[in-house]
C-alpha positions as CSV (number, residue, x, y, z in Angstrom):
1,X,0.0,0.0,0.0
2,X,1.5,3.3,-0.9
3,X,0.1,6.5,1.0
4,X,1.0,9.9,-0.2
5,X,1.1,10.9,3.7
6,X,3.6,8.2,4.6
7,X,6.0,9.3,1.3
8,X,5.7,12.7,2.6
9,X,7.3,12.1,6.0
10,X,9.6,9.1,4.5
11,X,7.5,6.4,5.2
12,X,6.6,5.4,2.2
13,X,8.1,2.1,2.4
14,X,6.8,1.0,5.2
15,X,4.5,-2.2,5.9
16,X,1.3,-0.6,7.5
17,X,0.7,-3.9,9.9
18,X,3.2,-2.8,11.7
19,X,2.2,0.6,12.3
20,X,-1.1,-1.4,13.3
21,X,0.8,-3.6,15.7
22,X,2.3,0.0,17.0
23,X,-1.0,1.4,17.6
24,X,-2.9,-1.8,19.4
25,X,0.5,-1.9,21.6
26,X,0.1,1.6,22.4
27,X,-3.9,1.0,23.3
28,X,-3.1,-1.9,25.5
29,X,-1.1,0.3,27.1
30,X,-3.3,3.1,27.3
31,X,-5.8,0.6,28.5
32,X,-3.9,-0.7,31.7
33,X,-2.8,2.9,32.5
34,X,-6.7,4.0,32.4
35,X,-7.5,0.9,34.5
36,X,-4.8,1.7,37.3
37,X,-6.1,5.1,37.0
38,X,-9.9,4.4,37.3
39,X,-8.4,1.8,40.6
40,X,-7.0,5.0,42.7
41,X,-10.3,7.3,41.8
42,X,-12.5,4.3,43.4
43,X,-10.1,4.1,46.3
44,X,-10.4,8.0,46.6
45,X,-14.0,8.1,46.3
46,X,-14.6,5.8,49.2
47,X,-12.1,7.3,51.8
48,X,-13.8,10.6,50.4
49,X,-17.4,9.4,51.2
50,X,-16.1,7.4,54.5
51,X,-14.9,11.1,55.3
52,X,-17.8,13.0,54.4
53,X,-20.3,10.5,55.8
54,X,-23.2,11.7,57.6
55,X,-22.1,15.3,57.1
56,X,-22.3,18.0,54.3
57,X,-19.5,20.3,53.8
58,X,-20.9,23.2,56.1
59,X,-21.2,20.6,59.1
60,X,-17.8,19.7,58.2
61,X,-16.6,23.2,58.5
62,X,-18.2,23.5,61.6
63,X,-16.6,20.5,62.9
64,X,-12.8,21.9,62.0
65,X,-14.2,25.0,63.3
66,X,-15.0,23.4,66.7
67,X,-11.1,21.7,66.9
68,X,-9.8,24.7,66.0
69,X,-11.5,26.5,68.9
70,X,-11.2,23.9,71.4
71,X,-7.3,23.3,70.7
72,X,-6.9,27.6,71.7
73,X,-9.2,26.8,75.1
74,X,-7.0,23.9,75.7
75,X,-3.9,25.6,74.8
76,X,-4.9,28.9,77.2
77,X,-5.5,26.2,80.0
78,X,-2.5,24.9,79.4
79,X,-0.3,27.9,79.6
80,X,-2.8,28.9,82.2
81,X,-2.3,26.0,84.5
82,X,1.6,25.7,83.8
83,X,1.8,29.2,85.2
84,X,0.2,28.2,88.4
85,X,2.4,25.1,88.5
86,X,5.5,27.4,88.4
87,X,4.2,29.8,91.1
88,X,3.1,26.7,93.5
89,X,6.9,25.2,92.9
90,X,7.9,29.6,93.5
91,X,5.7,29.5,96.8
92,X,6.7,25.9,98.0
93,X,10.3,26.8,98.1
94,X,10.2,28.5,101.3
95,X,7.7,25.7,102.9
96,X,9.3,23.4,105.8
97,X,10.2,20.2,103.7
98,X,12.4,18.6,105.8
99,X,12.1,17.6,109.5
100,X,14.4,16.3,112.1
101,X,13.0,14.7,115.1
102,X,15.4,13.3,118.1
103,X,14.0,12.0,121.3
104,X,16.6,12.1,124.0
105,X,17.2,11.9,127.7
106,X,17.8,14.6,128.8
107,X,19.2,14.1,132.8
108,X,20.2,10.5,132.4
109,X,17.2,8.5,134.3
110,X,15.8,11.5,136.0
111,X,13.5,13.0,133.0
112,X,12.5,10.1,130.9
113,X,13.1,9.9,127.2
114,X,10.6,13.4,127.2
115,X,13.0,15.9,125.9
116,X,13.6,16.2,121.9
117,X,15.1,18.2,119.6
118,X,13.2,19.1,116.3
119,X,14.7,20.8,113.3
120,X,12.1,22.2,110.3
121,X,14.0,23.3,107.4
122,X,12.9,24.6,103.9
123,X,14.8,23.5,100.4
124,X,17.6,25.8,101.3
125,X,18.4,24.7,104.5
126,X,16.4,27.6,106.0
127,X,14.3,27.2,109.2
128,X,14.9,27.2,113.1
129,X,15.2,23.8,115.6
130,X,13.3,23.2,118.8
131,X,14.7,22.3,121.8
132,X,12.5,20.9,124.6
133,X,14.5,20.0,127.6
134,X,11.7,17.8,130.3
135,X,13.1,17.6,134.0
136,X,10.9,16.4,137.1
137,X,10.6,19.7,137.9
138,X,9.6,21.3,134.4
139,X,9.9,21.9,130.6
140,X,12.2,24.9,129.4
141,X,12.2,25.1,125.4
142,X,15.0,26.7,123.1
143,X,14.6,28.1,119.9
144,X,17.7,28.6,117.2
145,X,17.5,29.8,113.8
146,X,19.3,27.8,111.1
147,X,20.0,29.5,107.6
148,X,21.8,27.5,104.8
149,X,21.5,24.4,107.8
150,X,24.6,26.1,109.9
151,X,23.2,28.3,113.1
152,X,25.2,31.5,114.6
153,X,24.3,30.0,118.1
154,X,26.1,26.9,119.6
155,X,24.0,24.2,119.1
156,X,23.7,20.8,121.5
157,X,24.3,17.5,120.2
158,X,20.8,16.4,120.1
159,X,19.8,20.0,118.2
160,X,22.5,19.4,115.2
161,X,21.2,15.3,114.9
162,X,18.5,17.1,114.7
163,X,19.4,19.5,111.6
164,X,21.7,16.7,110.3
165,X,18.0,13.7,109.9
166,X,16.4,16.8,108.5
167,X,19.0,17.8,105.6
168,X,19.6,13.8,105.1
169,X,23.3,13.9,106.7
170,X,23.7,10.7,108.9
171,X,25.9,10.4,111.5
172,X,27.9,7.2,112.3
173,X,26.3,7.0,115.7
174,X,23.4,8.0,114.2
175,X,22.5,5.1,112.2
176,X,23.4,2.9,115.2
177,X,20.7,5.0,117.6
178,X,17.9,4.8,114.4
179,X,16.3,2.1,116.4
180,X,16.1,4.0,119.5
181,X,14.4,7.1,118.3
């Protein structure tokens, strides 16, 4: 077959069946491509419906509205609430945290065990001990501030145990008398 189109681009020569066989390769091909195609429109169809199910696109607006406006509330309380949490850990700082309680005789068999020594101490060390001294014949109590757990006045043994249990130091003799206390 000789076709005045195919001697005006030099292809004059050619055997159309092959240019047939071209084109059905190149429809096949077309085909599978359209059927892959048509495959991932289904799929995004569905997940489409699935996500507008039960709601028109105004609803859904609204919906994305709502998170929107509920994320900012939770946010503020958020922000809100950490602020409190850092004045509460401000405020807490200069609360007694630590305690140190030591019972002791004070006059060897003539007083009882009565007498103790009690050191209340914030997170810096800061805070005062108790000294309650019981004889048969009354009860005299001391007071001594402690700053940075070191005190300007002379302290008794019982009063530094005292500060010592409340800042966590332990003694030697301390851990020996644990069971006596």
């Amino acid at each position: 077959m000789n076709s005045p189109l195919l001697n005006s681009i030099g292809l004059g020569s050619l055997d159309i069946a092959y240019v047939l066989i071209a084109l059905i390769v190149c429809i096949i091909i077309l085909l599978v491509l359209l059927i892959v195609e048509f495959n991932k429109i289904n799929l995004l169809t569905k997940r489409y419906n699935k996500f507008m199910a039960g709601a028109n696109g105004r609803s859904l607006e609204k919906k994305l509205g709502e998170l929107i406006d509920n994320q900012a509330m939770i946010n503020s309380l958020l922000e809100k609430n950490n602020k409190e949490i850092r004045e509460l850990f401000k405020r807490n700082k200069n609360n007694f945290q630590k305690i140190g309680l030591v019972k002791y005789d004070a006059f060897n068999a003539m007083g009882g065990n009565m007498s103790f020594a009690l050191a209340l101490l914030d997170e810096n060390n800061n805070g005062f001990v108790i000294n309650s001294v019981h004889s048969t014949t009354g009860c005299f109590v001391y007071n001594k501030r402690i700053m940075g757990g070191q005190c300007k006045a002379s302290l008794g043994p019982e009063e530094q145990r005292a500060i010592n249990k409340a800042m966590g130091i332990k003694a030697k003799k301390e851990s020996e008398d644990e069971g006596n206390d």
